[in-house]
C-alpha positions as CSV (number, residue, x, y, z in Angstrom):
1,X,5.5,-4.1,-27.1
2,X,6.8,-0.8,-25.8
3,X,9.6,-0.7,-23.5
4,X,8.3,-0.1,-20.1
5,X,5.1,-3.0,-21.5
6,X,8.3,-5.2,-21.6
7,X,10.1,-3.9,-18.2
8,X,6.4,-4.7,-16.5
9,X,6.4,-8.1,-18.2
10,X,9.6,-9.4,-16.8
11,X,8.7,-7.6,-13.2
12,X,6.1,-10.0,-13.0
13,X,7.4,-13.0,-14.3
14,X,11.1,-12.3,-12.6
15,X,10.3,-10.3,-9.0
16,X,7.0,-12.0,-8.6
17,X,5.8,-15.4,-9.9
18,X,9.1,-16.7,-9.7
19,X,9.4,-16.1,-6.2
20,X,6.0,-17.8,-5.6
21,X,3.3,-15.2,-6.0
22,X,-0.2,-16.9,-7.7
23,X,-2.6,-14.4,-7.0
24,X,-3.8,-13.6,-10.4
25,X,-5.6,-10.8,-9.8
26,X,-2.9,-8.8,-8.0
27,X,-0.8,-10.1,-11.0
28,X,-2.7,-8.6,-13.5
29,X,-3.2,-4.8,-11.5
30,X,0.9,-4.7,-11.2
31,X,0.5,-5.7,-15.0
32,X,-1.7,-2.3,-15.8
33,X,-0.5,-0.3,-13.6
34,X,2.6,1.9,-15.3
35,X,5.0,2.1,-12.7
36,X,6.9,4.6,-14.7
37,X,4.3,7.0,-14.0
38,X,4.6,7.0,-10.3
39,X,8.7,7.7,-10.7
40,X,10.2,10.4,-10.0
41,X,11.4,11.5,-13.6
42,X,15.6,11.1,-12.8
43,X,14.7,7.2,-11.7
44,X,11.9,6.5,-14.5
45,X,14.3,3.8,-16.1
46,X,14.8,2.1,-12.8
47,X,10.6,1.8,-12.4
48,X,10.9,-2.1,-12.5
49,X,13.9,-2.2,-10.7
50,X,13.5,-5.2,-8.0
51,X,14.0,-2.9,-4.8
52,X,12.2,0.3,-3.3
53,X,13.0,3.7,-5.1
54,X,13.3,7.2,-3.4
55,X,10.8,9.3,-3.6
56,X,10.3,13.4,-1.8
57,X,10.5,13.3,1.7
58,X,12.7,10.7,2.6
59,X,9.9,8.3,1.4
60,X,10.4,5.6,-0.9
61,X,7.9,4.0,-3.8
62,X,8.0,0.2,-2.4
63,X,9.8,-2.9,-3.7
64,X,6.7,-4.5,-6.1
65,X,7.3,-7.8,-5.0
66,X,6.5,-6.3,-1.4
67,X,2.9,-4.1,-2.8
68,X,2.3,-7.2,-4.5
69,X,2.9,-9.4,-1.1
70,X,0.7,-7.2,1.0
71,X,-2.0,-6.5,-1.5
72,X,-2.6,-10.4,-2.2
73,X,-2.4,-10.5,1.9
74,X,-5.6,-8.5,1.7
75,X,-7.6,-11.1,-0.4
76,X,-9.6,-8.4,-1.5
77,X,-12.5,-8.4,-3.4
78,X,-14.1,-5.8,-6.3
79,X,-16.6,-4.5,-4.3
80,X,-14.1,-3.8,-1.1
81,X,-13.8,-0.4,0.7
82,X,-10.0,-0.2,0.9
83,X,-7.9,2.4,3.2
84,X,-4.1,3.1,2.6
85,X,-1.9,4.3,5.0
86,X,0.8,6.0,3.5
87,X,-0.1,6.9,-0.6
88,X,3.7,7.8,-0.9
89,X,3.8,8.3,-4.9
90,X,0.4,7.2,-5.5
91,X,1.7,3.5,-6.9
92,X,0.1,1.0,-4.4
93,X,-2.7,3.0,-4.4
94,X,-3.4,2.4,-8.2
95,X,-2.7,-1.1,-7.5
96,X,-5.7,-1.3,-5.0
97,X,-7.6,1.1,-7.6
98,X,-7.5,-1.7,-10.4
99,X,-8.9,-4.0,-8.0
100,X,-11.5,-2.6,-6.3
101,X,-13.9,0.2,-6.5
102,X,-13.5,2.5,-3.7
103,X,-9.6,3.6,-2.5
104,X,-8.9,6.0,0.2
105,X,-5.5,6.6,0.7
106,X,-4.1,9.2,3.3
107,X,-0.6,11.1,3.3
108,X,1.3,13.4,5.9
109,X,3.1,14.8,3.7
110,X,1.2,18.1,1.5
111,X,3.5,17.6,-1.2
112,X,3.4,14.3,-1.7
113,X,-0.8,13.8,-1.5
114,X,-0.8,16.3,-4.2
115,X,1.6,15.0,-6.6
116,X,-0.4,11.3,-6.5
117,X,-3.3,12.7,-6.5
118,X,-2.6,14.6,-9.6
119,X,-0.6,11.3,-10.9
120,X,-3.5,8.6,-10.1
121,X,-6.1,11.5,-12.1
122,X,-3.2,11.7,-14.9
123,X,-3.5,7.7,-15.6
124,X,-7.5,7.5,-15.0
125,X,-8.1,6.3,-11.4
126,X,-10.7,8.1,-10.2
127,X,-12.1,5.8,-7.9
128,X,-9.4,6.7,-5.9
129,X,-9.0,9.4,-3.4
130,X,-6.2,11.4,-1.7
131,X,-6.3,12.8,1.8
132,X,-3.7,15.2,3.6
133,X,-3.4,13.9,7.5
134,X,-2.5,11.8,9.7
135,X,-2.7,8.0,8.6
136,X,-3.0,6.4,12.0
137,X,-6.2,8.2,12.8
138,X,-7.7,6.6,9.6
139,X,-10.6,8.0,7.7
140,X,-13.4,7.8,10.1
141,X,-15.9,9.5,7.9
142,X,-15.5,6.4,5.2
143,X,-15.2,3.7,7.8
144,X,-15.6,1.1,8.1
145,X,-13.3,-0.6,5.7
146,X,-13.0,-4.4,4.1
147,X,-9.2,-3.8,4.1
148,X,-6.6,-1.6,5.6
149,X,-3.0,-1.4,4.2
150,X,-0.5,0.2,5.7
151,X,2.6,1.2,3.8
152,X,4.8,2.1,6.8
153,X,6.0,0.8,10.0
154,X,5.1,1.2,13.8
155,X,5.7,-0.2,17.1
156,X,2.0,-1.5,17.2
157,X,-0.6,-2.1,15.2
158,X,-2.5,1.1,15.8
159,X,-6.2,0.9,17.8
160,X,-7.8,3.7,15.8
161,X,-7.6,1.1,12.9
162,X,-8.7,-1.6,14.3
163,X,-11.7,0.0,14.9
164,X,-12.1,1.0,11.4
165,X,-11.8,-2.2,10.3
166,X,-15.4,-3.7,9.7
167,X,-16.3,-7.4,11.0
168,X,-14.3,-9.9,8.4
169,X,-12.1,-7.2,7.6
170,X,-8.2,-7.5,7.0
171,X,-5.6,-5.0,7.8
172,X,-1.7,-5.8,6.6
173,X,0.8,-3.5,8.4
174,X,4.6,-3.8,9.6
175,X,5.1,-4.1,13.1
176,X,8.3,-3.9,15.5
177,X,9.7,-2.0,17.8
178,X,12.9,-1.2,16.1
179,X,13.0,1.8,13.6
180,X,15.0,-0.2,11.0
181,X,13.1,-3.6,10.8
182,X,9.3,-4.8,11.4
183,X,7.9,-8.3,11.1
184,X,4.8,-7.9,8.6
185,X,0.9,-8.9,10.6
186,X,-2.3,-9.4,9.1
187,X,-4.9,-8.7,11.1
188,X,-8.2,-9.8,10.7
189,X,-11.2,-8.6,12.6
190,X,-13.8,-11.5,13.9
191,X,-16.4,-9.5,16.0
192,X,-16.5,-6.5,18.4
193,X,-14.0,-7.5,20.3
194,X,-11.9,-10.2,18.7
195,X,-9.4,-10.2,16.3
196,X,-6.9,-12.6,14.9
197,X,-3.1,-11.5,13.9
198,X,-0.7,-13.5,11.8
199,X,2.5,-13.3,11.1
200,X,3.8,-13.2,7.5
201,X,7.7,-12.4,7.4
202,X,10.3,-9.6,8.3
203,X,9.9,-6.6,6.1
204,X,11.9,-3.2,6.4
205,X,10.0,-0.1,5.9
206,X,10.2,3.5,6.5
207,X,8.5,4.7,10.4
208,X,5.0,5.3,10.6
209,X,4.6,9.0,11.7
210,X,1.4,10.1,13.7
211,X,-0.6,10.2,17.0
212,X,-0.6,6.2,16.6
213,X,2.5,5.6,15.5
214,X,6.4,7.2,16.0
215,X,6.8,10.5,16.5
216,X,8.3,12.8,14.8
């Protein structure tokens, strides 16, 4: 077993069943997906580390315990039209890509939509795709969507997305109105009109930049 096979191995059996974590599908996505690729290169032997990493742009590469809290959070499906908020390195969003069939992911920042682009092509996910822009206007031109994840945190869960969200759908985004901490919602659309939000635990992420969210 090669060394980062072995670093995965103990991620998920440490960070992730141990602290409760059954889905077995989102266990076995963390389990193919090699971290180590979506590292920057000076913090490659820290990929399995149990806590978020740095990454360009004051953005980080999230804890995996946390993608693999909110991606279970989706209950997801193979055949589900999934939308990212936030594609950061490009690690979540390969994640999502070994579940299901169609990822869009969208990044403010040029540099970083690039680099996972080029990363998720590099490790053969290319049922995934990259968008430059602003992630609280969605994708409109792809909605709507099953699921919506959003890797960043606002004051409120933005309306644009709701409305991108089709009927049944799920959306799992960080919420509060302090910059520093956010309680994490699911959302779940029931008609036209109605939707339902729950409330699964405090989670501290970086600000969700946009029309929707913080400003700059």
């Amino acid at each position: 077993m090669s060394h980062f096979k072995k670093l995965r191995q103990q991620m998920i059996d440490d960070q992730l069943v141990a602290r409760g974590l059954q889905d077995q599908t989102v266990l076995d996505a963390l389990n193919s997906v090699p971290r180590e690729a979506f590292t920057p290169t000076d913090l490659i032997e820290s990929a399995y580390r149990d806590s978020p990493l740095p990454i360009e742009e004051n953005q980080t590469i999230s804890q995996p315990y946390i993608v693999a809290l909110m991606t279970a959070a989706l209950e997801l499906k193979a055949d589900d039209r999934v939308l990212e908020v936030g594609t950061g390195s490009g690690y979540a969003a390969a994640v999502l890509g070994e579940i299901c069939e169609h990822v869009y992911t969208i990044e403010r920042y040029k540099t970083l939509a690039d680099t996972a682009q080029a990363r998720l092509n590099e490790t053969g996910y290319t049922n995934v795709q990259v968008k430059h822009g602003d992630g609280t206007l969605g994708w409109v031109d792809q909605a709507p969507f099953d699921a919506i994840i959003v890797a960043a945190g606002g004051p409120e869960v933005p309306q644009t997305l709701k409305e991108q969200l089709a009927i049944g759908g799920r959306m799992v985004i960080p919420v509060g109105s302090s910059l520093s901490l956010q309680k994490l919602v699911r959302v779940r659309r029931l008609s036209e009109n109605e939707y339902e939000t729950e409330d699964l635990g405090s989670v501290r992420f970086v600000p969700l930049v946009g029309a929707a969210g913080w400003k700059e």
